[in-house]
N, C-alpha and C positions, 0 to 999 in steps of 0.2 A: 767037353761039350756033352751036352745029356739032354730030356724033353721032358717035359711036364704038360701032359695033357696037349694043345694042339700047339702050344710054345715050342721054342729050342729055347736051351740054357745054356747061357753064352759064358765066357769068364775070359778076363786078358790073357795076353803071354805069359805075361811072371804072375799070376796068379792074382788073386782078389777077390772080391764077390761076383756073383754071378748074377748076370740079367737078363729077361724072357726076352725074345725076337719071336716076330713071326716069318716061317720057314719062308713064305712068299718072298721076304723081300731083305730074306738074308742069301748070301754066297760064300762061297771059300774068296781065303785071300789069294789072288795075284802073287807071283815070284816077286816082283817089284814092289807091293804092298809090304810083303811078309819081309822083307829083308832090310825094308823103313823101317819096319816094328820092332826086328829085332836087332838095328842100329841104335834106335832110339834107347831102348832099353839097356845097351851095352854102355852109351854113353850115359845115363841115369847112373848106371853103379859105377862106374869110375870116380864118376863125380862126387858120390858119395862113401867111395873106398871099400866098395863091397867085391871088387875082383870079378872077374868074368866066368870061375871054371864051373858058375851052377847054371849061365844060360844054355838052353837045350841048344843043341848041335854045333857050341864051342870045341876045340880042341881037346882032349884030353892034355893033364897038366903033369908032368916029372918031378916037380919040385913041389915042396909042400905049402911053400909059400904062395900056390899060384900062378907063380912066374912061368911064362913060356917062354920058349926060344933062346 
């Protein structure tokens, strides 16, 4: 997140383009928000076989394949 002039610069969890809000009537996410978002997102890369060990605050992984536990 960053500002441009009287904007904030927003950008998803997993990355993307970024888009102006205004500071007014933007907030932080909620524990219960933020843990949707990055359900959501966990389930997105499964789905697509991209593995979980690059969403932030995952596990660290032992095996090279990814694989935990």
């Amino acid at each position: 997140m960053g500002h441009e002039g009287p904007y904030l610069q927003l950008r998803p969890l997993g990355g993307g383009r970024e888009w102006d809000a205004d500071p007014a009537r933007s907030r932080p996410l909620g524990p219960a928000e933020l843990l949707s978002a990055r359900v959501a997102e966990a389930n997105a890369r499964s789905r697509t076989g991209l593995g979980l060990g690059d969403i932030r605050g995952s596990p660290p992984t032992d095996r090279p394949d990814g694989v935990t536990g």
